[in-house]
Every structure is written in C-alpha cells, then in structure tokens.
ZAKE-243158 format. One record per residue (C-alpha): residue number from 1; residue in one letter; chain; x, y, z. Coordinates in pm, 1 decimal. Layout:
ZAKE-243158
node n:NUM | res:A | chain:A | u:X | v:Y | w:Z
...
***
This chain:
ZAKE-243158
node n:1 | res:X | chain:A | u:-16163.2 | v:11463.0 | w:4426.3
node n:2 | res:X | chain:A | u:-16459.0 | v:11257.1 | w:4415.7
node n:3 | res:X | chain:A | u:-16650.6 | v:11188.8 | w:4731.2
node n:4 | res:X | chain:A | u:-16906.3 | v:10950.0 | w:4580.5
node n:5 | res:X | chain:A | u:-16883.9 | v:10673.4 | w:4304.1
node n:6 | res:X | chain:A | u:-16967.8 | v:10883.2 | w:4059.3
node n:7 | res:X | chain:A | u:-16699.1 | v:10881.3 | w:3773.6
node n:8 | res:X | chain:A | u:-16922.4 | v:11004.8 | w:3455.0
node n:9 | res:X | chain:A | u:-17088.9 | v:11294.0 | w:3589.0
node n:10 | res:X | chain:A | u:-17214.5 | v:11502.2 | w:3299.2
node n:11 | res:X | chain:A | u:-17109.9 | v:11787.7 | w:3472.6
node n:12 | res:X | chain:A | u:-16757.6 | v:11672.8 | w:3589.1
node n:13 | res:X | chain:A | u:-16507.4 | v:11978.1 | w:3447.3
node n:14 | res:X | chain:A | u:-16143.6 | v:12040.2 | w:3254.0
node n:15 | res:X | chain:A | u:-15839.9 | v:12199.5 | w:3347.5
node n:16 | res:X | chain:A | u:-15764.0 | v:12340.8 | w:3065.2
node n:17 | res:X | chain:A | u:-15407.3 | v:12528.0 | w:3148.4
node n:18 | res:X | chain:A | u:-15330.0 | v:12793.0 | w:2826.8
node n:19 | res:X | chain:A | u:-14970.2 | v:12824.9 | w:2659.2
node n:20 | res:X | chain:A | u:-14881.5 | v:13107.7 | w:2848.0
node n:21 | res:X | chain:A | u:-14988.3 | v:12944.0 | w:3142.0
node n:22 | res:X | chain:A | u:-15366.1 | v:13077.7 | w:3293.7
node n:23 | res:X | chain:A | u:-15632.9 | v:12848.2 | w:3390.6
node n:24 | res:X | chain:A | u:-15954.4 | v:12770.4 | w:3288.3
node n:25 | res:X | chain:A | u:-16214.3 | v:12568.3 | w:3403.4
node n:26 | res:X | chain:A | u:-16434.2 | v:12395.4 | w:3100.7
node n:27 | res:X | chain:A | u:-16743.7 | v:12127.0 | w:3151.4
node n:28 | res:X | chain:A | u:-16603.5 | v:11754.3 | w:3052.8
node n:29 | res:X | chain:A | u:-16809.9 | v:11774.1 | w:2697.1
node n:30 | res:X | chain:A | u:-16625.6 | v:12068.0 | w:2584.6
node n:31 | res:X | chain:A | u:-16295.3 | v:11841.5 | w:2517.7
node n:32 | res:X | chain:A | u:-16412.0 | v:11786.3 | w:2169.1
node n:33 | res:X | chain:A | u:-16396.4 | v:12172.7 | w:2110.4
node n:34 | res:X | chain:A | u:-16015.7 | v:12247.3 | w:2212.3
node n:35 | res:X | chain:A | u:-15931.2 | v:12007.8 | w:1989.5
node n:36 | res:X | chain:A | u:-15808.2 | v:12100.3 | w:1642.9
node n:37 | res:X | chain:A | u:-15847.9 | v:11895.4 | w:1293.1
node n:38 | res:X | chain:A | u:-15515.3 | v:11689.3 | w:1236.1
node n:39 | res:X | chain:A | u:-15500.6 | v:11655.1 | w:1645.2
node n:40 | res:X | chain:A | u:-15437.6 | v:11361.6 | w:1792.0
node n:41 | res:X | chain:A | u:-15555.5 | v:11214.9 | w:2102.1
node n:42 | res:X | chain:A | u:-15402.9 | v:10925.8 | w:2278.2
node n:43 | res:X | chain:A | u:-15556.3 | v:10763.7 | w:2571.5
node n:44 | res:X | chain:A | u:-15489.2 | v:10479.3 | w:2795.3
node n:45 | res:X | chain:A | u:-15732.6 | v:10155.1 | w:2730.5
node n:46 | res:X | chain:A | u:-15638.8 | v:9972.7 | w:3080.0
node n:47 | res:X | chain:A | u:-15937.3 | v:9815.8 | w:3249.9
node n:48 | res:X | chain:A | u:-15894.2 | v:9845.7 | w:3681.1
node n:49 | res:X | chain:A | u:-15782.9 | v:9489.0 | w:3850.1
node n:50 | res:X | chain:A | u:-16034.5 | v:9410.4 | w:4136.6
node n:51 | res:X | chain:A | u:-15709.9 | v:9480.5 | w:4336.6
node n:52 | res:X | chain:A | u:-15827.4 | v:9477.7 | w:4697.4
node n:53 | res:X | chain:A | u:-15774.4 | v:9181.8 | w:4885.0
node n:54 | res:X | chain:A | u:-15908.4 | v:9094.7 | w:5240.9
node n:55 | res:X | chain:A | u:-15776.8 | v:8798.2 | w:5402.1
node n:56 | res:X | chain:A | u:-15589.5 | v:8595.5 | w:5666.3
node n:57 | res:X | chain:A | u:-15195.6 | v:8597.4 | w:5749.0
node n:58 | res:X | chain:A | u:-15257.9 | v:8189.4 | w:5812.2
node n:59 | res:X | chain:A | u:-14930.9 | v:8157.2 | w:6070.0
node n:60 | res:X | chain:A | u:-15082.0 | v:8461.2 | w:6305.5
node n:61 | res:X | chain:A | u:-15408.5 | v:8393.1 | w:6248.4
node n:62 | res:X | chain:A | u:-15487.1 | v:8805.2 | w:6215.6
node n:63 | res:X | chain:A | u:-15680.0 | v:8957.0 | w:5893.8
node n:64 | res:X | chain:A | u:-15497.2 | v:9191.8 | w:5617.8
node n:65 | res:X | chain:A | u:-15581.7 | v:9370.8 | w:5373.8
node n:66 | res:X | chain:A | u:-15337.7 | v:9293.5 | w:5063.8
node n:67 | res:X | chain:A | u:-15310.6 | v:9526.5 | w:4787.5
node n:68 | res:X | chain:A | u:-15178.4 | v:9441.7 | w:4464.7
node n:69 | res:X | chain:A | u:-14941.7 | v:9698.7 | w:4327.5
node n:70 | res:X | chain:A | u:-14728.6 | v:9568.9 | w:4030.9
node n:71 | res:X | chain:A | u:-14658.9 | v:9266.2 | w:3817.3
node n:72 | res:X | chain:A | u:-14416.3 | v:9213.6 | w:3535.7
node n:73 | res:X | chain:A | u:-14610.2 | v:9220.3 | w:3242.2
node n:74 | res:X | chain:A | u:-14946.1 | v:9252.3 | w:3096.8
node n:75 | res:X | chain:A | u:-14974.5 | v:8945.0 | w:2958.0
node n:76 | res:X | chain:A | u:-15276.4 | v:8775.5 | w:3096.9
node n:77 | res:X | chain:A | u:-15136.1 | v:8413.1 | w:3190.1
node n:78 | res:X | chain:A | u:-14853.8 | v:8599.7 | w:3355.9
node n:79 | res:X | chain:A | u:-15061.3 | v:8648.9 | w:3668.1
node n:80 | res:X | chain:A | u:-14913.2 | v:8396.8 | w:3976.1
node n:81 | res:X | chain:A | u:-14683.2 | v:8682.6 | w:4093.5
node n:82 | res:X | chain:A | u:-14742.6 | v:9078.4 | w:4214.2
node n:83 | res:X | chain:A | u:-14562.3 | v:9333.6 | w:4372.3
node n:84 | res:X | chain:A | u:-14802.1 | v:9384.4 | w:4683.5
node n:85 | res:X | chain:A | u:-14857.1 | v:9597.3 | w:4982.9
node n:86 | res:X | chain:A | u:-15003.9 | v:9495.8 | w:5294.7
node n:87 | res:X | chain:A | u:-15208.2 | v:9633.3 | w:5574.7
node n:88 | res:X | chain:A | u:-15325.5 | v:9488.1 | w:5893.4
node n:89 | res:X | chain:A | u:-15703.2 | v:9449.9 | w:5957.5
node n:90 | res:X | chain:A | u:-15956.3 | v:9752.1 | w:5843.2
node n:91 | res:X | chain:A | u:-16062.8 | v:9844.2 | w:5538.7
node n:92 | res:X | chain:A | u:-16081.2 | v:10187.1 | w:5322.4
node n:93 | res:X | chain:A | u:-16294.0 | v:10361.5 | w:5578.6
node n:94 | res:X | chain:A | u:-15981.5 | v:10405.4 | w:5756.5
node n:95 | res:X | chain:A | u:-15755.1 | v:10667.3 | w:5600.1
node n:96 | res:X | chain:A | u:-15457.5 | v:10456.7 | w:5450.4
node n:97 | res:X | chain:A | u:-15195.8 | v:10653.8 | w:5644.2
node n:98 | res:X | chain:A | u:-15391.4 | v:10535.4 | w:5967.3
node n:99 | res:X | chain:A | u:-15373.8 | v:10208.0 | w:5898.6
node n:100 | res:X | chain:A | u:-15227.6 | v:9896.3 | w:6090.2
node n:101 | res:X | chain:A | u:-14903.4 | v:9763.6 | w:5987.6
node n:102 | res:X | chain:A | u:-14958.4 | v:9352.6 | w:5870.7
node n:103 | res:X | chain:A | u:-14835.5 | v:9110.4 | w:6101.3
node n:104 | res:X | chain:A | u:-14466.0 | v:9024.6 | w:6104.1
node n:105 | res:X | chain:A | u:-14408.4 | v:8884.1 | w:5754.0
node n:106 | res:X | chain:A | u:-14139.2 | v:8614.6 | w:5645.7
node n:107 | res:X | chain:A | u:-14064.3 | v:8448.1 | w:5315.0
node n:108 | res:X | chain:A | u:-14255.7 | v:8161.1 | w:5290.5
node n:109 | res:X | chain:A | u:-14579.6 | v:8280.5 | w:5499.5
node n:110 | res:X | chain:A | u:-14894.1 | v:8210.8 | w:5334.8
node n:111 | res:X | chain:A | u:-15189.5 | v:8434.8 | w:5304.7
node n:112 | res:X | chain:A | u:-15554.7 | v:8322.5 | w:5256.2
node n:113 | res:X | chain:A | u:-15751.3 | v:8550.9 | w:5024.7
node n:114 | res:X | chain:A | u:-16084.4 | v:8432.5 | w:4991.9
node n:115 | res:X | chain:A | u:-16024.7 | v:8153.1 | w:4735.7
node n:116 | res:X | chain:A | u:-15681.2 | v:8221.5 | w:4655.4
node n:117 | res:X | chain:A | u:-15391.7 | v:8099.7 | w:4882.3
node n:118 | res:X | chain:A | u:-15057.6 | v:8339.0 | w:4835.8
node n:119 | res:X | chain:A | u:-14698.1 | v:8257.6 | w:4937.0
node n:120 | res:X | chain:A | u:-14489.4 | v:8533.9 | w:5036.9
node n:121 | res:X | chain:A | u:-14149.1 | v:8517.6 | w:4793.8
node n:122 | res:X | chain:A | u:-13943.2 | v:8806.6 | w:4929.8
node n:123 | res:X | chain:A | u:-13981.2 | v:9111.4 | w:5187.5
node n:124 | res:X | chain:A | u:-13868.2 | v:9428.7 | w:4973.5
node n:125 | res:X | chain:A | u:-13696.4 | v:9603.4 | w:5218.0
node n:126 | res:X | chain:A | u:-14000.6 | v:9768.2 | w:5394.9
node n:127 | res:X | chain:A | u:-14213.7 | v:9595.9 | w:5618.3
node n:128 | res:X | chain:A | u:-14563.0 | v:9611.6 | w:5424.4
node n:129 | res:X | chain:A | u:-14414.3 | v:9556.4 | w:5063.1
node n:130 | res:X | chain:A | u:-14348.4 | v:9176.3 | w:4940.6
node n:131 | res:X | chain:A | u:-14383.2 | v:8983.4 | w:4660.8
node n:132 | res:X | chain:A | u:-14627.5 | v:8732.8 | w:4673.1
node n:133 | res:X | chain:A | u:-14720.4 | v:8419.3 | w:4429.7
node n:134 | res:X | chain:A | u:-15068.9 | v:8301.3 | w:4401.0
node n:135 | res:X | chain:A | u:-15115.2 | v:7912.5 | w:4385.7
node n:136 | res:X | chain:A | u:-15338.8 | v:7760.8 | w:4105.1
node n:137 | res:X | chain:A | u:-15401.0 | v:7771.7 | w:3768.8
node n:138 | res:X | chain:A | u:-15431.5 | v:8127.1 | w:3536.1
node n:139 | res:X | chain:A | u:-15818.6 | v:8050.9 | w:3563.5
node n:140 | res:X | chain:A | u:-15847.7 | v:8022.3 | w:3903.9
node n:141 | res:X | chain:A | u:-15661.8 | v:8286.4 | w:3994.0
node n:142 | res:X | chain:A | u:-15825.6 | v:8513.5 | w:3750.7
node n:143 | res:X | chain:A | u:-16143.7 | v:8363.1 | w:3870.9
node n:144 | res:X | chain:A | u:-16083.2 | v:8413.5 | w:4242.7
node n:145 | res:X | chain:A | u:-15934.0 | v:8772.3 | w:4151.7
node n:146 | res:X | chain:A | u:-16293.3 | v:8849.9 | w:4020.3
node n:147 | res:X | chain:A | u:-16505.7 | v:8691.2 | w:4288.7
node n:148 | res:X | chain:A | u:-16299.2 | v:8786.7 | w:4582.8
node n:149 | res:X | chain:A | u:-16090.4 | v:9161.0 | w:4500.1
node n:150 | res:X | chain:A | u:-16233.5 | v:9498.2 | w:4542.9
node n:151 | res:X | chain:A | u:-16152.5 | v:9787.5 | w:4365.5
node n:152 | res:X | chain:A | u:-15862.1 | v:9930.2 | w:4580.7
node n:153 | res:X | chain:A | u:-15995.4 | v:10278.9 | w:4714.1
node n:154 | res:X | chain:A | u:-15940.1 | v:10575.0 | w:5015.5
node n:155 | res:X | chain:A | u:-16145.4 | v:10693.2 | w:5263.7
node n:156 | res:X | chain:A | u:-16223.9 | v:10992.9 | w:5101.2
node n:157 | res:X | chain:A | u:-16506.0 | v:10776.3 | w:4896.8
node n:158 | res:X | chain:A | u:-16704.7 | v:10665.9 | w:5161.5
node n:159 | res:X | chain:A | u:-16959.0 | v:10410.3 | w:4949.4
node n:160 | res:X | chain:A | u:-16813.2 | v:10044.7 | w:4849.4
node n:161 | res:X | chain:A | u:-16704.2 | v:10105.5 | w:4462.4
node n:162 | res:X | chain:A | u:-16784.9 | v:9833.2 | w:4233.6
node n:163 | res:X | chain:A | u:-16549.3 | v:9759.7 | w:3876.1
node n:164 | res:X | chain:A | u:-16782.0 | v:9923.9 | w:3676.9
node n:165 | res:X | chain:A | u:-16739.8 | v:10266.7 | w:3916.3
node n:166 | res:X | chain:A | u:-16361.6 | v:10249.1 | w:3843.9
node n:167 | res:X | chain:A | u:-16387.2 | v:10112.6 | w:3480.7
node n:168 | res:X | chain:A | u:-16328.9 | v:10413.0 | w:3199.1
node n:169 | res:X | chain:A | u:-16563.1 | v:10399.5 | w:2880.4
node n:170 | res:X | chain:A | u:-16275.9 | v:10270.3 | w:2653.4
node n:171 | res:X | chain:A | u:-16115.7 | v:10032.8 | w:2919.3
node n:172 | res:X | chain:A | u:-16002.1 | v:9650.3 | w:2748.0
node n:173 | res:X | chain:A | u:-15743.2 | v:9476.3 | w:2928.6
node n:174 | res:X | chain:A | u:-15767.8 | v:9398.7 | w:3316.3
node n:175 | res:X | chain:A | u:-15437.8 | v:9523.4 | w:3437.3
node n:176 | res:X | chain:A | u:-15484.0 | v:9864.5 | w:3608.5
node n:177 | res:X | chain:A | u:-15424.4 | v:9864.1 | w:3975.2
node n:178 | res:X | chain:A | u:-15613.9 | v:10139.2 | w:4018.3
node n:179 | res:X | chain:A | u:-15815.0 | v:10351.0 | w:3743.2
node n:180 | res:X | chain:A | u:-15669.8 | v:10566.1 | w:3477.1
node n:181 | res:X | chain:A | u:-15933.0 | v:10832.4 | w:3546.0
node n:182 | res:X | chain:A | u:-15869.8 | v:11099.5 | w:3247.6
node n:183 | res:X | chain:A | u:-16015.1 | v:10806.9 | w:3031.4
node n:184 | res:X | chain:A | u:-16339.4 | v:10941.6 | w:3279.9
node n:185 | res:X | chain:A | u:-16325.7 | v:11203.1 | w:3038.3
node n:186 | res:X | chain:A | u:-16475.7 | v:11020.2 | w:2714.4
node n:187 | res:X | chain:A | u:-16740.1 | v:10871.0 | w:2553.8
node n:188 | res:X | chain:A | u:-16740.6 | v:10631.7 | w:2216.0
node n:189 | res:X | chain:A | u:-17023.1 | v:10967.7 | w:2138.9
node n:190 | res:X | chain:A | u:-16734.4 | v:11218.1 | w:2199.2
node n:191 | res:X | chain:A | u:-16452.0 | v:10984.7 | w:2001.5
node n:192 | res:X | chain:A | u:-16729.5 | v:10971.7 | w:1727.4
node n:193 | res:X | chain:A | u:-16724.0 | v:11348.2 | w:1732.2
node n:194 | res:X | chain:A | u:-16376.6 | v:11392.1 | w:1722.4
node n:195 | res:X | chain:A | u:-16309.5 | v:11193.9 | w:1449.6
node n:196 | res:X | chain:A | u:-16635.2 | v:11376.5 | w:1259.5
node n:197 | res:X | chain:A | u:-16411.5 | v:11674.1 | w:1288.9
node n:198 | res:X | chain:A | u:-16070.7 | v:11553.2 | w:1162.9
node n:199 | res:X | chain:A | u:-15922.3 | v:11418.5 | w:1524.5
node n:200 | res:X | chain:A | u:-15763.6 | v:11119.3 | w:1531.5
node n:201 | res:X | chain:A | u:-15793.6 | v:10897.2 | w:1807.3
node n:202 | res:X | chain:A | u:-15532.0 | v:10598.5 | w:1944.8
node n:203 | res:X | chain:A | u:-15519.8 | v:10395.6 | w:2237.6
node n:204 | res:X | chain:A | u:-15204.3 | v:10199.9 | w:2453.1
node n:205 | res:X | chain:A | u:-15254.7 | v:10023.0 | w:2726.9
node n:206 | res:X | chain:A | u:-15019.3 | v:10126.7 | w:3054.0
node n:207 | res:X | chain:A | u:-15085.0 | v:9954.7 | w:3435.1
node n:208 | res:X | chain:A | u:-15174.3 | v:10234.2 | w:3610.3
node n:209 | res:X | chain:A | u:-15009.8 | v:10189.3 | w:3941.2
node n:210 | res:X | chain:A | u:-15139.5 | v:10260.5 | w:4294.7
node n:211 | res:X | chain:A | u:-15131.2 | v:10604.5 | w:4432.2
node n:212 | res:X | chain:A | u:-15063.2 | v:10587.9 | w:4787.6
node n:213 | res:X | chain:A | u:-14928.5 | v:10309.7 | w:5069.6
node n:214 | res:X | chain:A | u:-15008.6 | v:10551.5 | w:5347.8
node n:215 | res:X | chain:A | u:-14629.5 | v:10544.7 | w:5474.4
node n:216 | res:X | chain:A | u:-14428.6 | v:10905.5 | w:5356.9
node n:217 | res:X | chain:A | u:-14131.8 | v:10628.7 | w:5277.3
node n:218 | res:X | chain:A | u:-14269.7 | v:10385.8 | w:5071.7
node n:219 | res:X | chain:A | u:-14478.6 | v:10682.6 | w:4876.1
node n:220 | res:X | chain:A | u:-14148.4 | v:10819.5 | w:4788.4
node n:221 | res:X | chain:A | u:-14072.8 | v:10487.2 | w:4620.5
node n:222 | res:X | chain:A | u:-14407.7 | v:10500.4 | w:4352.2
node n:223 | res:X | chain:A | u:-14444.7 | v:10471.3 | w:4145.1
node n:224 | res:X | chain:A | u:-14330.6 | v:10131.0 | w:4107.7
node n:225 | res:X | chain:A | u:-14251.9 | v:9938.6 | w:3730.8
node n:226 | res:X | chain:A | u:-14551.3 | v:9984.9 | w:3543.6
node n:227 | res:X | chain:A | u:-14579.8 | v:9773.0 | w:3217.8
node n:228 | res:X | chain:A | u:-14716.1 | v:9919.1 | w:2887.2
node n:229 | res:X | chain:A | u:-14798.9 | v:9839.7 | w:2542.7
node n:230 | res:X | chain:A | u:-14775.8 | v:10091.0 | w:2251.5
node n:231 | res:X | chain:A | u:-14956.8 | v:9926.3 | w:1955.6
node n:232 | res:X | chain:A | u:-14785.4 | v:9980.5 | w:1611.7
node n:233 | res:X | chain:A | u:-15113.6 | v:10168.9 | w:1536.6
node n:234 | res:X | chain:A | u:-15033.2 | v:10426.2 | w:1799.3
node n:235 | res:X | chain:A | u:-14683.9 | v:10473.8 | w:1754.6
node n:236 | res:X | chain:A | u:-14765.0 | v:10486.4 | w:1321.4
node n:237 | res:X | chain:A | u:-15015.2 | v:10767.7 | w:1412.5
node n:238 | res:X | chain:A | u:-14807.7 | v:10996.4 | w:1649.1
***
C-alpha cells in the first residue's frame, strides 16, 4: 500500500495474474500492451466524497470523528441522509482499530460538523453505525461537505491527503466514499492509446464504499449498499 499521497506514480506496477494462474509484476504504463484489439475496458468514473468529518456530539460536549459510509442513491440532491460511522476524538494518525468508541448515541442527538448540523435518525444495531440527516438546503450541505470533509484515510498514510490525492484521472460524479484506486491506473494519454489500437473504452459510475470501521464485527458487515449507474453506453458495448 501506499505510504505517501502519491497515487500517479509513474512507476506504480500491475498484477497481472496469467490464465493458468502465475504472477507477474508489470510497470502501470504497460496496461495498454495486455490489451488486445476488440477488448474492452470498463472502469469506474466515481469522484471521492470529502467524507471525513470532525466535529462535536452537542449533548456530551466531546469531539468525533464521523465518517460517511453509504447513502441511497447517487443522485446529487439526494444528499440530507448517510449511512455513517462514528469515532470518538482522534484523527487518522491513530490506527482505526485503536480508535475511541463515540459517545453514547441516541436518536435524535445532534452532531456539529463544522458548518453542517446532523440529527441522528436511527442506531443500526452497533454502537458506532447510525444514520444521520444533515439540516439545510442541497447547496449548503454540498457546500459545507466541501469546505469542512476530509478525504477519509488510515494511518498507514501519514501526510493529510487532499481530493485531488484521492481523485482518479477519469473521476465525474462526487459520490465515492473512499477512492476507486484501479482508476489510479489511467491516463486520458493511455485511453487515447487504447482506442488507437482497437480497445474500446466505457465508464459506470459505482460508490465505492469504505474499507474498514476498525471493529472485526462491523467489518464483517461491508460492504454496505453501494449505488451504481450502468449507462446504456456501457451496457450496449459489453
């Protein structure tokens, strides 16, 4: 894994795992040549959700950290309500399975978040996961989503990462919780080169989910619902 923000290192390499099942490791440009005229590729076009949020559990007074983990669909006004899981205070220095549990949550409870104000709806049965609602309009929320949230990341990466370090070349819609990273893979050069050589390229757009809660029984739950879109495009060319 990557210990620095570094997601389109030239020199980054490919599994490349045979029919017959042997491994081989090739540099990231190479993808182009293992690819065959009348191939297609199909890669996801989700943009990464600033999904990090610190803030204050207003009826203990103590800090979290919320994370936001799911939502029901991608459409972009559909944004008051996630699927979210919540730490007490700290940040990604400290390895997620080390972390704090959140205060003791109840339906109702209200969480500050910078700009945004949350509600907690319901507890899901576990007692870091909720749903929350955000109050305000679609703009605001988006709004305090981009001023406020943080990429959501692990201690492994010690350096802050900003959107762009967890944004693929291709990414369009905001709705990744955390980054689809084989989309680290490409380049618009390399797509151009692929479709020089007969390879045709397609995109959908799926919410990549979170990876880890730090907490063996909620990880056994992931990954949660995870909207997608398969344009007519894609489906027409596979």
């Amino acid at each position: 894994a990557a210990s620095e923000p570094i997601q389109r290192s030239l020199d980054a390499r490919l599994l490349v795992i045979r029919q017959h099942g042997t491994l081989e490791h090739w540099p990231r440009s190479a993808l182009t040549r293992l690819l065959q005229p009348g191939d297609l590729l199909v890669a996801n076009d989700a943009a990464t959700l600033p999904a990090s949020l610190a803030g204050i559990h207003v009826e203990s007074g103590r800090s979290v950290e919320v994370r936001l983990a799911g939502r029901a669909s991608l459409d972009r006004n559909d944004i008051h309500r996630f699927l979210a899981v919540i730490f007490g205070a700290g940040d990604f220095h400290t390895r997620t399975e080390d972390r704090p549990p959140p205060p003791e949550l109840e339906p109702g409870d209200r969480i500050q978040l910078g700009p945004l104000q949350a509600t907690v709806e319901t507890l899901e049965n576990h007692p870091r996961l909720a749903r929350i609602r955000f109050e305000g309009s679609v703009g605001e929320i988006w709004s305090g989503l981009a001023r406020h949230g943080k990429p959501i990341q692990y201690a492994h990466v010690s350096q802050p990462l900003a959107l762009w370090d967890v944004w693929t070349p291709i990414a369009g819609p905001a709705v990744a919780f955390e980054a689809p990273s084989a989309g680290f893979t490409l380049s618009w050069e390399m797509v151009s080169a692929m479709r020089r050589k007969g390879v045709e390229f397609a995109t959908l757009t799926h919410a990549a989910g979170i990876s880890s809660t730090g907490d063996p029984d909620l990880d056994a739950r992931l990954p949660f619902d995870e909207p997608y879109r398969i344009p007519l495009y894609t489906a027409h060319a596979i």
